[in-house]
N, C-alpha and C positions, 0 to 999 in steps of 0.2 A: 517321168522326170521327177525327183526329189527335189524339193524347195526348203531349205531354209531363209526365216526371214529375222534380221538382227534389227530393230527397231530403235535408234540412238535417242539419247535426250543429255543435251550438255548442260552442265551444272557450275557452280561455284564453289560450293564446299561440298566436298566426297563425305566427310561424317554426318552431315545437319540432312545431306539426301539421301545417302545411305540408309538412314532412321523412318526418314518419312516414305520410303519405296516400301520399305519394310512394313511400317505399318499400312501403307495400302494394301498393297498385294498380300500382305497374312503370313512370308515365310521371307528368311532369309535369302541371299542371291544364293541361284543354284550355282556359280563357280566366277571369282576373282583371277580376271585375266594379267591382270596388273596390278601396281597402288592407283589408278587414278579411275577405275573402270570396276565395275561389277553389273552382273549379269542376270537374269531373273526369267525361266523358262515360262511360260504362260500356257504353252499347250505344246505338244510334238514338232519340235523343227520351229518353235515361234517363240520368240524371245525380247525381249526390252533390255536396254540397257544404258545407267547413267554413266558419263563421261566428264571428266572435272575439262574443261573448256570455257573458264569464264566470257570468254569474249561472245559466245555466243549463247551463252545460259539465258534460259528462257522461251526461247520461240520457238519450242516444238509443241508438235501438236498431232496427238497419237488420240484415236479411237478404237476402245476394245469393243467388241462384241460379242455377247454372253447369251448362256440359254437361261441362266437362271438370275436375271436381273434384281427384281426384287432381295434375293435371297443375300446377293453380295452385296446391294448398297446396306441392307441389313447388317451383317460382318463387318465391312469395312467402318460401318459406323460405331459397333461394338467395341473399335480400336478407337475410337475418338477422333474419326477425320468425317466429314459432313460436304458433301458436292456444295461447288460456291455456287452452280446454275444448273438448273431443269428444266428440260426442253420436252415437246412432245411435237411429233412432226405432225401434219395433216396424215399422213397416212398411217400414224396409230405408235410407230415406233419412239422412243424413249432414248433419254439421257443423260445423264447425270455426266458433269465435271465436277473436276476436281483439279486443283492449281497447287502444286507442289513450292516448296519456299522461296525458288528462282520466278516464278510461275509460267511454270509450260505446264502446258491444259494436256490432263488426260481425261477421256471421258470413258464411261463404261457404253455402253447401246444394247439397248434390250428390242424386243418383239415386243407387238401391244400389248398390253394387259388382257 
């Protein structure tokens, strides 16, 4: 069975989030479904996407998972964005958020070190 998974996050201002998605993630949206929506592929059939929905901008709350952790808070810091909080669980795995201008928490999650 195929899965895709379309991961929303509602916003206030489509320009001011537009910017900072971008500067997360490192690349523009891979395709504008609308004016109020843009979309951003993250791996095959898995995708994020900001939505101008003020009413409910803010309280989402996405977790990515990566094999090369270190590597991307590295990147993503080279863009000038810095996780607001660092966690490390008992069991060794990692995380870094990050709170976007609305602030809905995305976080990266890595394997231990």
């Amino acid at each position: 069975m195929a899965i895709d998974l379309f991961a929303g996050i509602p916003v206030h201002d489509y320009g001011r989030a537009a910017a900072w998605y971008e500067q997360l993630l490192g690349a523009p949206p891979a395709f504008l479904p609308n004016d109020t929506e843009a979309v951003w592929e993250l791996a095959d059939h898995r995708y994020v996407f900001i939505e101008v929905r003020p009413e409910h901008a803010g309280h989402a709350l996405h977790t990515i998972f990566v094999d090369d952790f270190d590597a991307r808070l590295t990147q993503i810091a080279e863009r000038g964005l810095k996780p607001t909080e660092r966690e490390t669980y008992d069991n060794g795995v990692r995380k870094a958020i990050f709170r976007d201008p609305d602030g809905n928490e995305i976080g990266f999650g890595g394997a231990p070190a």
